[in-house]
C-alpha positions in Angstrom: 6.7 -7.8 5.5 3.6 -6.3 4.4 2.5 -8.7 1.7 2.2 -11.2 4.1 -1.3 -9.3 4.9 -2.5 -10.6 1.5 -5.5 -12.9 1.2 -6.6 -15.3 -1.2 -9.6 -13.5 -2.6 -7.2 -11.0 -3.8 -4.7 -13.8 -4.8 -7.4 -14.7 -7.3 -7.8 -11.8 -8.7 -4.4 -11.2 -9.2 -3.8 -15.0 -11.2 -7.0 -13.2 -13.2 -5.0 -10.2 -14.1 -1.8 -12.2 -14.9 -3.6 -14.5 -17.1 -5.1 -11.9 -18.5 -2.4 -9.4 -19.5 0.4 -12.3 -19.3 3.2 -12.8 -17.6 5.6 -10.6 -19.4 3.5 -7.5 -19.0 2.2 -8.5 -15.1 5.9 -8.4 -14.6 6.7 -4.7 -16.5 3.9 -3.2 -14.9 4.9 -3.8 -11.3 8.3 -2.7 -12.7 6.3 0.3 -14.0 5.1 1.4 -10.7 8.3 1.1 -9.2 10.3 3.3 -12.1 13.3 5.3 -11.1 15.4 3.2 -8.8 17.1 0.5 -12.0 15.8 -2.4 -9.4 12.6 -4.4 -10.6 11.1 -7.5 -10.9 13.4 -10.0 -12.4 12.1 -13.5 -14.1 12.0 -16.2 -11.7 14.5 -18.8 -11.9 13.6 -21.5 -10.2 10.7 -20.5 -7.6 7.3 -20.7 -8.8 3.5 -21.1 -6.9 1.4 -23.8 -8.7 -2.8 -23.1 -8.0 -3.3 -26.7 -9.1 -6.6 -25.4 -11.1 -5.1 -22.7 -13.1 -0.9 -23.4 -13.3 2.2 -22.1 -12.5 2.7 -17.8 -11.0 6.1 -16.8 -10.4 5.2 -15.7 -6.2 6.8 -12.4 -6.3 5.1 -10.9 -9.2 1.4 -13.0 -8.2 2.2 -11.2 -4.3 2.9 -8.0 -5.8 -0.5 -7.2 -8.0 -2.3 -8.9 -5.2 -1.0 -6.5 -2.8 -1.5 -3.6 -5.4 -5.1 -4.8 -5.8 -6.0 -5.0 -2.3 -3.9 -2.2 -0.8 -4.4 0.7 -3.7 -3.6 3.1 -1.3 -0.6 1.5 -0.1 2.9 2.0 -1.5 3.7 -0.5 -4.0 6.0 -3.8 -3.5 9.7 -4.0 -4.9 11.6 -6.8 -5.0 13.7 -5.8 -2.1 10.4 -6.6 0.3 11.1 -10.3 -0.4 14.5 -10.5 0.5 14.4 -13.7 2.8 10.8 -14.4 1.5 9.5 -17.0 3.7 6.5 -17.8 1.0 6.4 -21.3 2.0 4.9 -20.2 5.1 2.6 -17.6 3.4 0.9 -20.0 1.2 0.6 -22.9 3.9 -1.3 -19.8 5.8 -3.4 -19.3 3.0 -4.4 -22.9 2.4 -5.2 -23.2 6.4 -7.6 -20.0 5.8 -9.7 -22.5 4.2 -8.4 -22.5 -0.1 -6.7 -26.0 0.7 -9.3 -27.6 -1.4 -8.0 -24.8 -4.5 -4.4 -27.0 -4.4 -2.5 -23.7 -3.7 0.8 -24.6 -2.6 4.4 -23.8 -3.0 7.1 -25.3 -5.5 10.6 -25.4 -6.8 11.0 -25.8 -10.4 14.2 -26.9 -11.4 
């Protein structure tokens, strides 16, 4: 999967955007960039990645501007490169690389 090549200093910088712009348009603009197929991001249901600092991202959408911000040149995610999203193991990674101490981790919400 080739968000799994995303790194935390771009993770950042995507939570910046989101806060930024909001959720709601975060979300419409990676559906944006992916117009003309009827498929985009949906809201989360019940999967969400807490920063312990700065709150709760839904992972697909936070992975997806990341990605766009650190790979410009690079095709842009859909929601069909998650199917079977192990993110779990991409945000353990990312705490190991060193951000454990920025309480990024991994929850359900119910």
């Amino acid at each position: 999967m080739p968000w799994r090549d995303v790194d935390y200093e771009h993770l950042e910088q995507a939570m910046n955007v989101i806060d930024e712009l909001g959720l709601e348009e975060a979300r419409a603009r990676c559906n944006a960039a992916i117009a003309g197929d009827g498929h985009g991001f949906q809201r989360a249901k019940d999967v969400y990645v807490c920063d312990l600092r700065r709150g709760h991202y839904e992972h697909r959408v936070l992975i997806a501007v990341a990605y766009a911000l650190q790979f410009p040149d690079r095709q842009r995610l859909h929601p069909r490169d998650f199917h079977a999203i192990d993110y779990k193991a991409f945000f353990r990674r990312i705490n190991q690389g060193g951000y454990s101490a920025f309480g990024f981790m991994p929850i359900e919400v119910a």
